[in-house]
C-alpha positions in Angstrom: 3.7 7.1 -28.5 3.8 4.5 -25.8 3.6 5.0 -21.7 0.4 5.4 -19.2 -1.0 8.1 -20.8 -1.1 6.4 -24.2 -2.6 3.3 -22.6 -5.3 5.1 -20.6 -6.1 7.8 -23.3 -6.5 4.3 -26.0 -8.6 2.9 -22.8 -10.9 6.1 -22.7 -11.3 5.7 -26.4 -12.6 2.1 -26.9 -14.4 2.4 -23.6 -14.4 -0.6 -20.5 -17.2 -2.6 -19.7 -18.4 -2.6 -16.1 -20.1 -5.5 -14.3 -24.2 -5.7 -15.1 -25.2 -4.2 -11.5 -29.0 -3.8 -10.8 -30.0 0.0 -11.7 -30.8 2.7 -9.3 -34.4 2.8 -8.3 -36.4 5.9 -8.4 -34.6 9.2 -9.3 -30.7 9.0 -9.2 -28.9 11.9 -8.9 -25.9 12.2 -11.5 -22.0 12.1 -10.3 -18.8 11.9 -11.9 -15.6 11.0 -10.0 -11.5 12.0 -12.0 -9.7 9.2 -11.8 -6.0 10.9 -12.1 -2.8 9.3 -12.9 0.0 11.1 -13.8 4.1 10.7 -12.5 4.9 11.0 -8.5 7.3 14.2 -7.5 9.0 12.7 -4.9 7.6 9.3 -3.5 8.2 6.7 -5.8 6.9 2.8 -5.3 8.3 0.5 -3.3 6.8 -2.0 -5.7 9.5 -3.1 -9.1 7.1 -4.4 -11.2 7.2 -4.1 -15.6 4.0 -3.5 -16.1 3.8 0.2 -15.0 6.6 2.8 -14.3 8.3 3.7 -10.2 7.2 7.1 -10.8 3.5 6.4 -11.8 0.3 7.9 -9.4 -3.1 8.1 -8.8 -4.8 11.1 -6.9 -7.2 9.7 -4.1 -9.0 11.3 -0.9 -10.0 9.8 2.5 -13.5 11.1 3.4 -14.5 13.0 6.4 -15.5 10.6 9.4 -18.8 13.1 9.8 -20.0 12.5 6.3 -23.8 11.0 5.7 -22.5 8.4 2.7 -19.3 6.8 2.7 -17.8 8.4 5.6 -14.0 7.8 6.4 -13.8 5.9 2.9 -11.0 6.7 1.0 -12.3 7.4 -2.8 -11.6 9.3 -5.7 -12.3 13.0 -5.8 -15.7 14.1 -7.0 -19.6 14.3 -6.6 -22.6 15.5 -7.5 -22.8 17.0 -11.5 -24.0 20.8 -10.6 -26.7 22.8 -12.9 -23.7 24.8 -14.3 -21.5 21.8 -15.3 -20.8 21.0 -18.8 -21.4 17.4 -18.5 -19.4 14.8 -15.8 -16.0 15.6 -17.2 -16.6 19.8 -15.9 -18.0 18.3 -12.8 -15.1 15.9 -11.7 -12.4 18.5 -12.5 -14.7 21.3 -10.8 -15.1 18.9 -7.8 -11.4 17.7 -7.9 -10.4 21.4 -7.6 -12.7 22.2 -4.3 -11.8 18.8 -2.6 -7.9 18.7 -3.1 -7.1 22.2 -4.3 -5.4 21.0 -7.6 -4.6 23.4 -10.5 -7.3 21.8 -13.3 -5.7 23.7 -15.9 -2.8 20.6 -15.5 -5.3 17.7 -15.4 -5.5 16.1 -19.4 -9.5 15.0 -19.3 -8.7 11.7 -21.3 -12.8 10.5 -21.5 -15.7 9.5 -19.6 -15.9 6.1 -19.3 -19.5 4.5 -18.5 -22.0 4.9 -15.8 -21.9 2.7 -12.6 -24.7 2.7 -10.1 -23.9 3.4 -6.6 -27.5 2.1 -4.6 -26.3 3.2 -0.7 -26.2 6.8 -1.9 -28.5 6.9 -4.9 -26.3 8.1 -7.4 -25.6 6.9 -11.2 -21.6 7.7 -11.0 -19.6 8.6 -14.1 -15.6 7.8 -13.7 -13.6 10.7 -16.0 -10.1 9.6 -16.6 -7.8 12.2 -16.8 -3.8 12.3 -17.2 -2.0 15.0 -14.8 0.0 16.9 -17.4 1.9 19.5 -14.7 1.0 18.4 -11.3 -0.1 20.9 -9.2 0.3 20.8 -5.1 -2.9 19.0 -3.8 -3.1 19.0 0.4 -7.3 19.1 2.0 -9.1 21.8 1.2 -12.6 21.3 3.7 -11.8 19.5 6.6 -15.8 18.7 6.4 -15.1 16.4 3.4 -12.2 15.3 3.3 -9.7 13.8 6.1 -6.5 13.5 3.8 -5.3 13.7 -0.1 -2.6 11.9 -0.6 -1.0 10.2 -4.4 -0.8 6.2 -4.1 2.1 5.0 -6.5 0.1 2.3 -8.6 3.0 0.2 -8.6 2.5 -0.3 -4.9 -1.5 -0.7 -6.0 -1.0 -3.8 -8.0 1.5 -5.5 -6.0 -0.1 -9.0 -5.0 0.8 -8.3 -1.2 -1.6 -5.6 -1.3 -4.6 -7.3 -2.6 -7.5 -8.2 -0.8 -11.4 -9.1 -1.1 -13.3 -7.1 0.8 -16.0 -8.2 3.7 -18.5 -7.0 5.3 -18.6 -8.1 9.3 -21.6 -10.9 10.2 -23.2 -8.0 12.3 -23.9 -5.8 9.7 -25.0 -8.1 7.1 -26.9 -10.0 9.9 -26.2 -13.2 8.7 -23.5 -16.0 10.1 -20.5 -15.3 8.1 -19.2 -12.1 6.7 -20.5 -11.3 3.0 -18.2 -10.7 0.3 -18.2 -7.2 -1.2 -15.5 -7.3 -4.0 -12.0 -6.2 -4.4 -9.9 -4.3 -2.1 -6.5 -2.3 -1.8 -4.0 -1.8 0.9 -2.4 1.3 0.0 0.8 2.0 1.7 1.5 5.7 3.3 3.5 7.7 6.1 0.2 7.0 8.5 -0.4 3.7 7.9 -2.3 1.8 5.4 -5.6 3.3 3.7 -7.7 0.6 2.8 -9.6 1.2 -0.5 -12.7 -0.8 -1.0 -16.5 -0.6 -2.5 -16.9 1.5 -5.6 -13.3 3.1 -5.4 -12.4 -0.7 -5.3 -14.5 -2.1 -8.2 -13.2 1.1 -10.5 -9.6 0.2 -10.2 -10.0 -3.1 -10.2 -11.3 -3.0 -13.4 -8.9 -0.7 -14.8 -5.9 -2.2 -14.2 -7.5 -5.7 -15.3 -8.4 -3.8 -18.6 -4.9 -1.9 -19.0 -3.1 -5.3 -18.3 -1.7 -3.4 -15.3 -3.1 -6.0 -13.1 -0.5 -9.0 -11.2 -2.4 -12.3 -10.3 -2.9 -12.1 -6.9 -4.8 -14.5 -3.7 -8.1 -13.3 -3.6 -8.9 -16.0 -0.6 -6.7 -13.2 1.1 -9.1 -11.1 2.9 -10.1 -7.8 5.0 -13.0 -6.7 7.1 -14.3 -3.5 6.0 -14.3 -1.4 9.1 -17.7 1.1 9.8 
């Protein structure tokens, strides 16, 4: 069987190597994130590219404005692993389900990939990737989390005009120039463009460099993060 799914479900088998980041001091608290793909119903890419299908999507949130850690940043859906989870894969699907309302009983869990520390929020972050067998309507379920749910076509994802390294202003790093913070996505929608950056950024980054989903693009091209 070739397609997406067989590519990510071969991915989630031999596993992907993240960058060497410095660990979490002190006590981290555990989280896992689903990183969904699965086929759009109605919005395909605007995007032609060979190297994934029109009608391919991945499910991703835009944070509450109000929220303590990464508020207004648009992410993947999950959080904290609960006492009653069976490990990160129950945890993003559980998560998934109270953020964006999804039917899990149509999510594929695929595999855990590796742990990634996330230092501003002191977690240790577990991405589950998961294939969206029969989509299920997703909309916001807690105005107190999230601000919108929306499915970004990842055609549209790895188009090179879309691309961008990510920087932090001067006056929050306190130094002359802005400092570099990694990759970045400009991800088109009826509302304008959500900007995807930081960890959300860095995870699909390296995903579509290790699916060969990827398209070379400028990364000299660059965006200020906005906080």
């Amino acid at each position: 069987m070739t397609g997406p799914r067989a590519e990510l479900a071969a991915l989630a088998a031999r596993g992907l190597a993240w960058p060497d980041l410095p660990r979490v001091s002190g006590h981290p608290r555990p989280a896992a994130v689903l990183v969904l793909f699965g086929a759009l119903d109605d919005r395909p890419a605007e995007h032609a590219t060979p190297r994934v299908p029109a009608d391919l999507d991945l499910l991703l949130v835009g944070r509450a404005a109000s929220l303590a850690h990464h508020p207004g940043q648009v992410a993947f859906p999950g959080g904290r692993l609960d006492p009653g989870d069976d490990g990160p894969e129950a945890a993003a699907l559980r998560e998934a389900a109270e953020e964006t309302g999804l039917d899990p009983a149509g999510v594929e869990v695929l595999g855990a990939l590796g742990e990634l520390p996330v230092h501003v929020s002191n977690h240790v972050v577990v991405p589950v990737l998961a294939w969206w067998a029969r989509p299920s309507p997703v909309g916001v379920v807690d105005h107190g989390e999230s601000a919108t749910v929306f499915r970004a076509p990842v055609a549209d994802l790895v188009d090179p005009v879309h691309r961008r390294t990510a920087l932090l202003p001067a006056t929050v790093v306190g130094r002359p120039r802005p400092a570099e913070v990694g990759p970045a996505f400009l991800v088109p929608h009826d509302d304008g463009d959500h900007l995807v950056w930081g960890f959300t950024a860095l995870v699909l980054d390296r995903l579509l460099d290790a699916l060969g989903w990827a398209e070379p693009w400028d990364a000299t091209r660059t965006v200020l993060v906005p906080l």
